[in-house]
C-alpha positions in Angstrom: 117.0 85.9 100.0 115.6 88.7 97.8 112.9 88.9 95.1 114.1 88.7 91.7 112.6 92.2 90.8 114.2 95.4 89.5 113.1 97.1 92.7 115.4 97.9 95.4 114.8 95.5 98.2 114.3 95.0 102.0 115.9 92.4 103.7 115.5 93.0 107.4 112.7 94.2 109.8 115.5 96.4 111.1 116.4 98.0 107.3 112.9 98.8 107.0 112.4 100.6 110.1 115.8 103.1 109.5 114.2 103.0 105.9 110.9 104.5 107.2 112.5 106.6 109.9 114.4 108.6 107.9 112.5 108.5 104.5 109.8 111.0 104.2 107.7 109.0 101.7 108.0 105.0 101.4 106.1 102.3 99.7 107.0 98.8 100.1 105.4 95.5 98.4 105.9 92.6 100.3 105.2 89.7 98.2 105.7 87.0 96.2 106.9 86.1 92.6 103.5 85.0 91.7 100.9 86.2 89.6 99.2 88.8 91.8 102.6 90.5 92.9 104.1 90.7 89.5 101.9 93.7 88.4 102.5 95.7 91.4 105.9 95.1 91.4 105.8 96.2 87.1 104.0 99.0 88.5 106.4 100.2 90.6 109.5 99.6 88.4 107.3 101.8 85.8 106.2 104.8 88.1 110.0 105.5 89.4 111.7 105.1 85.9 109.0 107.6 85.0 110.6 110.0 87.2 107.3 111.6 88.7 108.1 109.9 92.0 111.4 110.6 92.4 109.9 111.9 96.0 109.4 108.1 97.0 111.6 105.8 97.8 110.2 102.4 96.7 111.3 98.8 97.8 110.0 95.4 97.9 110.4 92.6 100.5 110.2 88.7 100.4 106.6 87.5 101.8 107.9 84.2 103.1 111.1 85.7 105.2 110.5 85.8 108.6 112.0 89.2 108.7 108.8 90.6 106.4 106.5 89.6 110.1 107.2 93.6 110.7 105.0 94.2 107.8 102.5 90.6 108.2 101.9 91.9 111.5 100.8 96.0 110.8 97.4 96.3 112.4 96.7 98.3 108.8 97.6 94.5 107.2 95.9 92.4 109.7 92.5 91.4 107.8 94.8 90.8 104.6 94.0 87.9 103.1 95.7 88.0 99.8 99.2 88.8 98.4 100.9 91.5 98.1 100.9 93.5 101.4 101.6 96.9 100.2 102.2 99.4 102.2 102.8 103.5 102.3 104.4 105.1 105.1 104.8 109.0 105.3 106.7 110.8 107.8 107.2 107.5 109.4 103.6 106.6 109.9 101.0 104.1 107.8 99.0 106.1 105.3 98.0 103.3 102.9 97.9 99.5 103.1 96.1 97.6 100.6 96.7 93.6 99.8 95.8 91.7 96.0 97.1 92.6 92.7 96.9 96.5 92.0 96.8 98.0 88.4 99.4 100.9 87.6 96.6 103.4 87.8 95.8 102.4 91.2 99.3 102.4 92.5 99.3 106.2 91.2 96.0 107.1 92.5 97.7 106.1 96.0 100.7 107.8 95.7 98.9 110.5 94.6 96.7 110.9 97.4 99.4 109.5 99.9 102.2 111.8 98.9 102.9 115.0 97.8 105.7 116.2 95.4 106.9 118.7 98.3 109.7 116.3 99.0 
């Protein structure tokens, strides 16, 4: 089961690992289709048409599938309380997690600060 978003998505714990593994720069929203998600998810759609972050590779994942328990169970994700689970990885490593609805702007301030251009 997928999300019905424009967003590439992740369906397995196991995808997501090769994902991060041999991506440089990832950001993955693991949510819902609910009313904090959906502006995250907008958000992202937006900020790779843009082209600016062509560097990235973003996805999404399904909250409620037991595969996403890679991402529920992040020590960066374990006080999270609230949907979406966002995460950045770099290099293979957690840079960023943040959980709740995020504006545009603060998606870009992340990947801004999270990733450089350089690939």
């Amino acid at each position: 089961m997928t999300l019905d978003t424009p967003i590439k998505h992740v369906t397995s714990a196991q995808e997501l690992k090769e994902l991060i593994t041999r991506t440089k720069n990832v950001m993955v929203c693991c949510g819902r289709m609910g009313p904090m998600c959906l502006p995250v998810y907008d958000a992202m759609d937006e900020l790779q048409k843009d082209g600016g972050y062509d560097h990235v590779e973003f996805r999404d994942m399904l909250f409620d599938d037991p595969e996403s328990a890679y991402i529920r169970q992040l020590p960066e994700c374990a006080t999270f309380r609230g949907l979406p689970f966002t995460v950045y990885w770099k290099d293979g490593k957690v840079v960023k997690a943040t959980s709740s609805i995020q504006t545009k702007e603060q998606v870009q301030g992340i990947l801004d600060a999270s990733f450089s251009n350089q690939g």
